[in-house]
N, C-alpha and C positions, 0 to 999 in steps of 0.2 A: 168841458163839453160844448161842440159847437151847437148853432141855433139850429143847423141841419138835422144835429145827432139827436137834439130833444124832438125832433118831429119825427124821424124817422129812426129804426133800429138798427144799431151797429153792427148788430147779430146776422142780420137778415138779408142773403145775395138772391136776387134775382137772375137766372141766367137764360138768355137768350137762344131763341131754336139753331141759327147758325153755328153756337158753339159746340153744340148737342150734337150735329149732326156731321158735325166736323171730328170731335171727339169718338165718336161710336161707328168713326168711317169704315175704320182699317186702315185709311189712306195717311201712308208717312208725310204727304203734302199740307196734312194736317195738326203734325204732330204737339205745335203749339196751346191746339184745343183741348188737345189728348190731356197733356201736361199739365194744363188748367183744371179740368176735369179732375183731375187726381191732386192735385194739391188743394181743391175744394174737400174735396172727400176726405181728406187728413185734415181739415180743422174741427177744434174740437169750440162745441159753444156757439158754433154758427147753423142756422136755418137754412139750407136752400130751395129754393121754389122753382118752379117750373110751370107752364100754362098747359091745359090740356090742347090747348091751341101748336102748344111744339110740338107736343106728342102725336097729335091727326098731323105736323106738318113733318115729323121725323121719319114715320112711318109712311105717307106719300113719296117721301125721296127715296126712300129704302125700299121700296116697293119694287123698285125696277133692277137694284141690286145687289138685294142680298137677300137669300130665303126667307119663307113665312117662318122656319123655326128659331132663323137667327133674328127677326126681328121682333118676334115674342120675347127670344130673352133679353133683348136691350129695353123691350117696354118693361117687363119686368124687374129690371135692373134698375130702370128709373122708379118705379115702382118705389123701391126700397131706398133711394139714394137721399130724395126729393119729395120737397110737397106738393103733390101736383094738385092744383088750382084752378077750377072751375071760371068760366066768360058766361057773364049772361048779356042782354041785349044793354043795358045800360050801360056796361062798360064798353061795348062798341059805341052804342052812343057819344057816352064819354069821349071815346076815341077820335072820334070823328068833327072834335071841337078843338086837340090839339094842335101844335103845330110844325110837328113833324112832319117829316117829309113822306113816310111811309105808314099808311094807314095801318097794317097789321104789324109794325113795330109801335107804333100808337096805343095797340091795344094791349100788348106787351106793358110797357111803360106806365098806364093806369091801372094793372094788376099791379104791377111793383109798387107803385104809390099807394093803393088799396091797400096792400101787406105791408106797408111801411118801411118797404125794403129800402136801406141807405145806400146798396149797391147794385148796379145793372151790369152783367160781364155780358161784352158782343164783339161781335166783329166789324158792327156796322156803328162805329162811331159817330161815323156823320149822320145819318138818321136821329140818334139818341143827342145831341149837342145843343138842339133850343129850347129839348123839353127842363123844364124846370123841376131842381127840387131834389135832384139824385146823381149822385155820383158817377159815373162809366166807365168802366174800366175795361181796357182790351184784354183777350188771355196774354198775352206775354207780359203784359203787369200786373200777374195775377199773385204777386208776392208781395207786393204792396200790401193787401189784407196781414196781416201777422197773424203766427198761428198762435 
Protein backbone atom coordinates (compact mmCIF):
# COMPACT_ATOMS: atom_id res chain seq x y z
CA UNK A 1 0.00 0.00 0.00
CA UNK A 2 1.10 3.21 -1.08
CA UNK A 3 1.52 6.41 1.40
CA UNK A 4 -1.18 7.88 -0.86
CA UNK A 5 -3.64 4.84 -0.39
CA UNK A 6 -3.19 5.09 3.62
CA UNK A 7 -4.36 8.61 3.35
CA UNK A 8 -6.85 8.44 1.12
CA UNK A 9 -9.35 5.40 0.06
CA UNK A 10 -8.92 3.14 -2.86
CA UNK A 11 -12.51 2.70 -2.74
CA UNK A 12 -13.53 6.00 -3.10
CA UNK A 13 -14.05 8.06 -6.93
CA UNK A 14 -14.73 11.33 -6.98
CA UNK A 15 -16.23 12.34 -10.31
CA UNK A 16 -16.38 15.56 -11.83
CA UNK A 17 -19.39 17.76 -13.21
CA UNK A 18 -18.06 17.77 -16.81
CA UNK A 19 -18.20 14.07 -16.98
CA UNK A 20 -21.67 14.09 -15.56
CA UNK A 21 -22.89 16.12 -18.00
CA UNK A 22 -21.17 14.70 -20.79
CA UNK A 23 -22.29 11.31 -19.82
CA UNK A 24 -26.11 12.14 -19.23
CA UNK A 25 -25.82 14.31 -22.64
CA UNK A 26 -27.28 11.99 -25.25
CA UNK A 27 -24.61 13.50 -27.19
CA UNK A 28 -22.41 10.59 -29.21
CA UNK A 29 -19.68 13.45 -29.11
CA UNK A 30 -19.61 12.39 -25.83
CA UNK A 31 -19.62 8.95 -25.76
CA UNK A 32 -16.37 8.56 -23.85
CA UNK A 33 -18.13 9.90 -20.58
CA UNK A 34 -21.01 7.79 -21.35
CA UNK A 35 -18.55 4.72 -21.17
CA UNK A 36 -16.91 6.00 -17.97
CA UNK A 37 -20.10 6.39 -16.41
CA UNK A 38 -21.09 2.94 -16.85
CA UNK A 39 -18.07 1.08 -16.21
CA UNK A 40 -18.10 3.19 -12.85
CA UNK A 41 -21.47 1.85 -12.04
CA UNK A 42 -20.21 -1.93 -12.74
CA UNK A 43 -17.71 -1.74 -9.90
CA UNK A 44 -18.44 -3.51 -7.25
CA UNK A 45 -16.69 -2.15 -3.72
CA UNK A 46 -16.18 1.30 -4.92
CA UNK A 47 -17.88 4.63 -3.45
CA UNK A 48 -18.83 7.23 -5.94
CA UNK A 49 -19.37 10.88 -4.93
CA UNK A 50 -20.67 13.60 -6.53
CA UNK A 51 -21.03 17.50 -5.32
CA UNK A 52 -24.26 18.93 -4.98
CA UNK A 53 -22.25 21.77 -6.58
CA UNK A 54 -22.62 19.27 -10.24
CA UNK A 55 -25.78 18.70 -9.71
CA UNK A 56 -27.04 22.91 -9.31
CA UNK A 57 -24.20 22.79 -12.40
CA UNK A 58 -25.80 19.71 -14.49
CA UNK A 59 -29.11 20.86 -14.34
CA UNK A 60 -28.19 24.71 -15.29
CA UNK A 61 -26.64 23.15 -18.48
CA UNK A 62 -29.54 20.94 -19.00
CA UNK A 63 -31.87 23.52 -18.48
CA UNK A 64 -31.82 24.96 -21.89
CA UNK A 65 -31.73 21.27 -23.40
CA UNK A 66 -33.50 18.99 -22.38
CA UNK A 67 -37.09 18.92 -20.48
CA UNK A 68 -37.81 19.66 -16.77
CA UNK A 69 -39.03 15.84 -16.87
CA UNK A 70 -35.97 14.46 -18.45
CA UNK A 71 -33.83 16.26 -16.04
CA UNK A 72 -35.73 15.10 -12.96
CA UNK A 73 -34.76 11.71 -13.99
CA UNK A 74 -31.04 12.28 -14.41
CA UNK A 75 -31.12 13.98 -10.85
CA UNK A 76 -32.84 11.16 -9.80
CA UNK A 77 -30.65 8.87 -11.25
CA UNK A 78 -27.78 10.40 -9.74
CA UNK A 79 -29.71 10.22 -6.74
CA UNK A 80 -29.26 6.56 -6.62
CA UNK A 81 -25.88 6.01 -8.43
CA UNK A 82 -23.77 8.54 -6.19
CA UNK A 83 -23.29 10.17 -2.78
CA UNK A 84 -23.99 13.41 -3.35
CA UNK A 85 -22.15 15.66 -0.99
CA UNK A 86 -22.98 18.76 0.41
CA UNK A 87 -20.32 22.49 0.19
CA UNK A 88 -20.40 24.54 2.92
CA UNK A 89 -18.58 28.06 3.17
CA UNK A 90 -15.40 26.50 4.50
CA UNK A 91 -14.83 24.46 1.82
CA UNK A 92 -14.95 27.31 -0.61
CA UNK A 93 -12.85 28.94 1.68
CA UNK A 94 -10.73 25.99 1.53
CA UNK A 95 -10.96 26.42 -2.18
CA UNK A 96 -9.85 29.59 -2.64
CA UNK A 97 -6.24 28.86 -0.89
CA UNK A 98 -5.49 26.11 -3.54
CA UNK A 99 -3.72 26.24 -6.48
CA UNK A 100 -5.66 25.36 -9.17
CA UNK A 101 -6.43 27.12 -11.74
CA UNK A 102 -10.14 26.95 -11.63
CA UNK A 103 -11.89 28.09 -8.44
CA UNK A 104 -14.90 25.72 -8.68
CA UNK A 105 -12.67 22.71 -9.76
CA UNK A 106 -10.85 23.91 -6.56
CA UNK A 107 -13.92 23.36 -4.67
CA UNK A 108 -14.36 20.06 -6.27
CA UNK A 109 -11.01 18.78 -5.37
CA UNK A 110 -11.26 19.71 -1.40
CA UNK A 111 -14.56 17.57 -1.32
CA UNK A 112 -12.69 14.81 -2.69
CA UNK A 113 -9.89 15.36 -0.31
CA UNK A 114 -12.58 15.80 2.64
CA UNK A 115 -14.07 12.30 1.46
CA UNK A 116 -10.74 10.84 1.13
CA UNK A 117 -11.37 10.03 -2.38
CA UNK A 118 -7.87 8.52 -3.85
CA UNK A 119 -9.52 9.18 -7.22
CA UNK A 120 -10.79 12.44 -9.24
CA UNK A 121 -12.40 11.30 -12.90
CA UNK A 122 -12.61 14.80 -15.36
CA UNK A 123 -12.02 16.00 -18.24
CA UNK A 124 -10.26 18.86 -17.19
CA UNK A 125 -6.90 17.50 -16.25
CA UNK A 126 -5.10 20.49 -16.49
CA UNK A 127 -7.00 22.33 -13.78
CA UNK A 128 -6.78 19.04 -11.34
CA UNK A 129 -2.58 18.54 -12.09
CA UNK A 130 -0.96 20.93 -9.19
CA UNK A 131 -3.41 20.06 -6.78
CA UNK A 132 -1.83 17.61 -4.48
CA UNK A 133 -2.64 14.47 -2.97
CA UNK A 134 -5.08 12.62 -5.54
CA UNK A 135 -4.94 10.76 -8.42
CA UNK A 136 -6.77 12.02 -12.01
CA UNK A 137 -7.86 10.19 -14.23
CA UNK A 138 -9.52 11.07 -17.52
CA UNK A 139 -12.73 8.90 -18.57
CA UNK A 140 -10.90 7.01 -21.34
CA UNK A 141 -8.70 5.66 -18.54
CA UNK A 142 -11.28 4.86 -16.71
CA UNK A 143 -10.26 1.05 -16.78
CA UNK A 144 -7.22 1.73 -15.03
CA UNK A 145 -9.62 1.32 -11.64
CA UNK A 146 -10.00 -2.69 -11.83
CA UNK A 147 -13.21 -4.06 -11.32
Amino acid sequence: MTKLQKTFNPNHVFVDTNVLVGGYSGDARYQKDYDCLHYLFSLIGKKLYISSLSVAQLVSVFQKKKTNEEITHIVLDLEQRFNIIDFTIKDIEAALVETGADIEDNIQFVLAKKLKCYIVVTNNYKDYRFLQGIEVLRPAKIRQIPK
